[in-house]
C-alpha positions in Angstrom: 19.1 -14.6 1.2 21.7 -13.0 -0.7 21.1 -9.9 -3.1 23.7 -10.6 -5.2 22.9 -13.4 -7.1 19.2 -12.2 -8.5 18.4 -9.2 -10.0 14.6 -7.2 -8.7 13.0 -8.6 -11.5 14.0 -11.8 -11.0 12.7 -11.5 -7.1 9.5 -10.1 -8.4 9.3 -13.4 -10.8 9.4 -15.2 -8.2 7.4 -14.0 -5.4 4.4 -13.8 -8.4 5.4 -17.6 -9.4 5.1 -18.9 -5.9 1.6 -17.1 -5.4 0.2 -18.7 -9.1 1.2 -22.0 -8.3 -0.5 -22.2 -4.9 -3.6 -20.0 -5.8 -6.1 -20.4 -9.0 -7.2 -17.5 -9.9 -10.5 -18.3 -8.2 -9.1 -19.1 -5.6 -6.9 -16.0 -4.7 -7.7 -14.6 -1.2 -9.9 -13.4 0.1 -12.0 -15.9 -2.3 -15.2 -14.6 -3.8 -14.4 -11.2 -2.9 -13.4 -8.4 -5.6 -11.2 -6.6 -2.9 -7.9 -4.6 -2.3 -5.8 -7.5 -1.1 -6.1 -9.3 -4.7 -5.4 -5.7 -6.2 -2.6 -4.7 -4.2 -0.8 -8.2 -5.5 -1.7 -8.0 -8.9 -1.2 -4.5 -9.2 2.6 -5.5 -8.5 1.9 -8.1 -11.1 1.3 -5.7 -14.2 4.0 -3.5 -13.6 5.9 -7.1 -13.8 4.5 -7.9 -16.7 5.2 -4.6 -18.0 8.7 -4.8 -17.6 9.3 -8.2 -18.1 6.9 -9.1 -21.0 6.0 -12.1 -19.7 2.4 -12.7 -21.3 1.3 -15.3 -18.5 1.5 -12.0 -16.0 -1.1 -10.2 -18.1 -3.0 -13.6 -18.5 -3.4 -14.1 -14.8 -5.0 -10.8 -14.0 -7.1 -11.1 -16.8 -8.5 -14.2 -15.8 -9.3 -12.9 -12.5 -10.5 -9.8 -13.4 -13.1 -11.8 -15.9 -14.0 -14.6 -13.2 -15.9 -11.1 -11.6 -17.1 -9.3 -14.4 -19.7 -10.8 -16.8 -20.5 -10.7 -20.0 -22.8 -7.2 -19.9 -20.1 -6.0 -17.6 -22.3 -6.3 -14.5 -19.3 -7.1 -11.5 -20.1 -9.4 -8.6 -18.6 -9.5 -4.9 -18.3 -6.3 -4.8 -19.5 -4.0 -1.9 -19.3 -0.3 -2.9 -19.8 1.3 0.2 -16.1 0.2 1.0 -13.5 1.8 -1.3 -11.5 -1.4 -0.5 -13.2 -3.2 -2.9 -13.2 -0.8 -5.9 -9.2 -0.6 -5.4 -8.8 -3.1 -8.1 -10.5 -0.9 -10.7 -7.3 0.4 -11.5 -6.6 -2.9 -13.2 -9.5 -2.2 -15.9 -8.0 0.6 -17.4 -4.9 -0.8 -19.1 -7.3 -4.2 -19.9 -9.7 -1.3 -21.3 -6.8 0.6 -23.4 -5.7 -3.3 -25.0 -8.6 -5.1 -25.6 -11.0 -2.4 -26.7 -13.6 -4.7 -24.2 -16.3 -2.3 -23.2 -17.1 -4.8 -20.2 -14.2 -2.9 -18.6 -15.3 0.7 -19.3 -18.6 -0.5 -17.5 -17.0 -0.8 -14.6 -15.0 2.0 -14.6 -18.5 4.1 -15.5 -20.4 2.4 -12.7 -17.5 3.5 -10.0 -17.2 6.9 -10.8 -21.1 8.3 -9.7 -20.3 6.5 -6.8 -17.1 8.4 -5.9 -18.8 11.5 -6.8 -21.6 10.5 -4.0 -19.8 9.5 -1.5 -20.4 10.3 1.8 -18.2 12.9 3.7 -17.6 14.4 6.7 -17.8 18.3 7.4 -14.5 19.6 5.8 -15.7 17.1 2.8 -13.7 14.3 3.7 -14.7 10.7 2.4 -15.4 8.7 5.0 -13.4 5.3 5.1 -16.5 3.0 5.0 -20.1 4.0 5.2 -20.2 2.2 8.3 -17.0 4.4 9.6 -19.1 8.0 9.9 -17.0 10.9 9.7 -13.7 8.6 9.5 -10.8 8.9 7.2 -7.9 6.5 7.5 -4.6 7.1 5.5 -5.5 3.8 3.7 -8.5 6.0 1.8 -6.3 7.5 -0.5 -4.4 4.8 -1.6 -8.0 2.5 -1.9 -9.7 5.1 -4.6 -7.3 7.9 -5.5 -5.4 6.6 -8.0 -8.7 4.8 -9.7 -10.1 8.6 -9.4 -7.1 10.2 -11.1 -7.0 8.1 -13.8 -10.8 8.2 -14.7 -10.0 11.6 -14.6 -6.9 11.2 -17.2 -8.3 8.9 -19.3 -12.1 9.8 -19.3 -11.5 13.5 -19.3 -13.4 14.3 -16.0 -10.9 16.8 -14.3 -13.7 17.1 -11.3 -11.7 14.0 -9.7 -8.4 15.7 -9.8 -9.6 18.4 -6.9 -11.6 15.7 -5.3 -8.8 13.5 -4.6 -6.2 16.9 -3.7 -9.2 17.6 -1.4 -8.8 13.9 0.4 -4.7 14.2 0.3 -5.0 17.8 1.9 -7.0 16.9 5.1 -5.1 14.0 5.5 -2.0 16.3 5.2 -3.3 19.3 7.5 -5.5 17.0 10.1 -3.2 14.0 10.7 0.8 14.8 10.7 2.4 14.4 14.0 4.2 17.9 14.6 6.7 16.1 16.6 7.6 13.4 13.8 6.3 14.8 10.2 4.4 11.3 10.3 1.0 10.7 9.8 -1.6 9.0 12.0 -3.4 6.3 10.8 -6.9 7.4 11.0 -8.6 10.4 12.2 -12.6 11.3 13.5 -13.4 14.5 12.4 -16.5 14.0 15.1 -14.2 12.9 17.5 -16.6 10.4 19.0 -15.5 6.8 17.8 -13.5 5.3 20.9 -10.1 5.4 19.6 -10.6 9.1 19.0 -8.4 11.6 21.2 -11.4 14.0 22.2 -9.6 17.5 21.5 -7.8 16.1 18.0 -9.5 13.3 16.5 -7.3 11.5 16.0 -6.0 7.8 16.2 -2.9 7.6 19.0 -0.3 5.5 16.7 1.6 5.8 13.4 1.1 2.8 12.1 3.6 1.5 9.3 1.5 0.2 6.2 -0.9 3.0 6.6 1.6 5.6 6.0 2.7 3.2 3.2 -0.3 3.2 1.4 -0.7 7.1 1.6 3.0 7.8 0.3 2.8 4.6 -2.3 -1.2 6.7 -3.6 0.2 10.5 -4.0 3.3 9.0 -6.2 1.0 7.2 -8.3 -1.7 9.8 -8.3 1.3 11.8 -10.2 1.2 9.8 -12.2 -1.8 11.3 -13.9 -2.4 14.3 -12.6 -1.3 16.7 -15.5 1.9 18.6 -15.1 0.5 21.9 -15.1 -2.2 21.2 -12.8 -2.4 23.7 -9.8 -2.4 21.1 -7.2 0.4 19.2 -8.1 3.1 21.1 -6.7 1.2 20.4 -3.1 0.9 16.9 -4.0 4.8 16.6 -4.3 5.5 18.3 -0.9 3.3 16.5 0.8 5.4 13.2 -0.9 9.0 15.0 0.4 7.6 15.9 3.8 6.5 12.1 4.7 9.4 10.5 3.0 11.6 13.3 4.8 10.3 12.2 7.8 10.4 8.3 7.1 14.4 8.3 6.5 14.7 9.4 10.0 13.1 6.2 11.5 14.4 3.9 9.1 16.5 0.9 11.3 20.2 1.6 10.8 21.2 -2.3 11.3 18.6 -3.9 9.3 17.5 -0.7 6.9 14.0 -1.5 7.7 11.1 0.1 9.6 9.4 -1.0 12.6 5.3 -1.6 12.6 4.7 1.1 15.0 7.2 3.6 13.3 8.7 5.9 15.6 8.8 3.4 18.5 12.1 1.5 17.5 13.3 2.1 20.9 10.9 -0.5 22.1 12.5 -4.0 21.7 8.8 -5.5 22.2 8.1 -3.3 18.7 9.4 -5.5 15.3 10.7 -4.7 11.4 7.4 -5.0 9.3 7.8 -6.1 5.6 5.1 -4.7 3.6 5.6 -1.3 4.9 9.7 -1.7 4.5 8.1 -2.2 1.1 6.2 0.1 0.2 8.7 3.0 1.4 11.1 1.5 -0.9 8.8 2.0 -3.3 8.3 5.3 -2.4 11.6 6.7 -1.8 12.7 5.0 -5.5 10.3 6.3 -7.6 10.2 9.7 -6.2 14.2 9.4 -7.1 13.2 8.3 -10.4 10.5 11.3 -10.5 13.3 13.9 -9.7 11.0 14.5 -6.8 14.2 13.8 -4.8 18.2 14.3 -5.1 19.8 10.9 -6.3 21.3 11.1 -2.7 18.4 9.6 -1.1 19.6 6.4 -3.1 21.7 5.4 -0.2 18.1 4.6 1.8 16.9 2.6 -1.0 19.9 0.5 -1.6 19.9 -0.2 2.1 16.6 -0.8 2.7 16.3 -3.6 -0.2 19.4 -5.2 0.8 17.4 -5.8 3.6 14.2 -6.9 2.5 16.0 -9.5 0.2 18.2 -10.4 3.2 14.7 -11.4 5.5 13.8 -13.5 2.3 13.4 -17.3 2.5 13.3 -20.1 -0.1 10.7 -23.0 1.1 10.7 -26.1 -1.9 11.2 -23.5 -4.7 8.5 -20.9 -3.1 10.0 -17.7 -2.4 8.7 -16.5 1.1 8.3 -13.0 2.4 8.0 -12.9 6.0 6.5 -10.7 9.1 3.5 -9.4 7.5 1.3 -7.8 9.6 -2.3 -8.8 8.6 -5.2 -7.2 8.1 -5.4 -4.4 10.7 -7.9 -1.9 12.1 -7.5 1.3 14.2 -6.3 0.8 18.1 -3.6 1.3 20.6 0.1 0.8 20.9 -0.4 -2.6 22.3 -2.8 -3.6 19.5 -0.4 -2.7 16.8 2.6 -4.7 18.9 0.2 -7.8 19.3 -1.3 -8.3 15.2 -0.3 -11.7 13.9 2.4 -12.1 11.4 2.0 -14.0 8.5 4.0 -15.1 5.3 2.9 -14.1 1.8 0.0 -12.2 2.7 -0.9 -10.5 -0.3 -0.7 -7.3 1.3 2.8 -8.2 2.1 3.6 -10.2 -1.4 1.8 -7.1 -3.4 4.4 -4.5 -2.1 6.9 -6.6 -2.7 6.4 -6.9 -6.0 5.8 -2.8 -6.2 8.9 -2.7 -4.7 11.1 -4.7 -6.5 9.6 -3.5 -9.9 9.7 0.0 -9.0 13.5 -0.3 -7.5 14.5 -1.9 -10.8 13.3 0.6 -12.8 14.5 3.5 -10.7 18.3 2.0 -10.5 17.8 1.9 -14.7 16.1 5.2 -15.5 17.6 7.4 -13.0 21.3 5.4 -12.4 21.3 5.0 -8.8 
């Protein structure tokens, strides 16, 4: 599909479009479930309707936000002891901020004790899952560190600020590769769970969307962490060191990157979307940040010129393809052999992050 003829916004349009006319709200996967996959997409949605103004944007995530909350602001389908399902929290607080609804705050306010409880492992790590002891994977921070940031901003409870730099730093520290700057996906501080390497801990692949999520979570944890907060500058280096290390594996043909990261040697190894997405997203707002030198534009222009190139029109539905689905922690050959799908909402929510946030970096910063 050519990138000539549509501008980001107009891609993000109509990836959302295609998803609303095939999916009620009650209806959008994984139905009956109050869960990351619905906030990753609409997530991508608000900052749509943010820059576009297009009220049905805004009236889409409010309707599914109020199919799960009721009227005393008591939230179904929603199993806190997985921060996958508080992700979409972070959609409350700008439905808070506009509508004055204290249903919202209710939420918010019931997540936050439960942050503060969570289980951790020795170094004070939160544990992925309750049911994953001693376990963090890099999807952790994205799942609840912005939510905990912005309760933080908004709610004036600064304990969340070093919680979360806490969660980033043993992530930093216990799981780059030396050899690649890259992180691994998941890491046993026990070193017991049987993907665990026995003297490090941790998981033996760098997995694409994982790092995704934890370079997509420090940029918007910036977002709110105050500017003269002692932890930011670590924050931001940790954000240059993985996206430093990124631009080295990005595919020179195609300006994608391959599921299993480092491994595009492998011809059996493939060019995976969502995390092509979320990089882009990465790499263009820390440009837009200043975090970076307007250089690094050159990997963003390249690098979206290939995602809309993979694209696909089906009967007026815009299609984004070679999504890797849902995916736990395993071996080389496990991360080769996940299904692909099309318009997964893991996949279709960092497309819409990425388009929105390239948009706005080629306006604000010039590239």
């Amino acid at each position: 599909m050519s990138s000539k003829a549509k501008t980001p916004l107009d891609y993000a349009a109509m990836g959302a479009d295609t998803l609303i006319r095939k999916f009620t709200v009650e209806e959008l996967p994984p139905k009956d479930r109050f869960h990351y996959h619905q906030g990753v997409f609409l997530s991508g949605m608000e900052r749509l309707y943010l820059l576009s103004g297009e009220k049905k944007y805004h009236d889409y995530i409010k309707a599914w936000v109020d199919s799960y909350i009721d009227e005393k602001g008591e939230i179904r389908r929603c199993d806190v002891r997985e921060f996958d399902d508080m992700q979409p929290a972070i959609l409350l607080f700008r439905l808070y901020r506009t509508t004055g609804d204290e249903r919202y705050k209710k939420v918010l306010d019931r997540f936050a004790p439960i942050v503060e409880q969570w289980p951790t492992n020795a170094r004070g790590g939160f544990w992925h899952k309750y049911h994953c002891k001693n376990q963090m994977w890099l999807d952790g921070l994205y799942m609840i560190g912005p939510y905990s940031v912005m309760y933080a901003h908004y709610f004036d409870k600064p304990y969340f600020y070093e919680t979360i730099f806490v969660q980033m730093d043993l992530m930093r520290r216990n799981m780059t590769d030396p050899k690649t700057g890259l992180l691994y996906h998941a890491w046993d501080d026990s070193k017991v769970i049987d993907w665990a390497d026995k003297s490090t801990g941790l998981s033996p692949q760098l997995w694409g969307r994982a790092i995704g999520w934890y370079a997509v979570a420090i940029l918007d944890i910036l977002d709110y962490l105050p500017e003269d907060h002692p932890r930011r500058q670590d924050f931001i280096n940790a954000e240059r060191d993985i996206i430093n290390a990124l631009i080295r594996f990005q595919d020179e043909d195609s300006g994608l990157w391959y599921q299993v990261v480092d491994r595009g040697d492998d011809p059996r190894n493939w060019l995976e979307i969502s995390c092509s997405c979320l990089y882009t997203y990465a790499i263009s707002k820390a440009v837009k940040k200043n975090l970076l030198h307007k250089s690094y534009a050159r990997y963003i222009h390249r690098a979206y010129r290939g995602i809309i190139d993979s694209l696909s029109l089906e009967g007026g539905d815009l299609i984004v393809p070679r999504i890797c689905i849902g995916t736990g922690v395993g071996d080389y050959e496990f991360y080769l052999k996940r299904p692909t799908v099309q318009n997964d909402l893991h996949g279709m929510g960092a497309f819409l992050l990425m388009c929105t946030e390239y948009d706005d970096a080629c306006k604000q910063a010039g590239l």
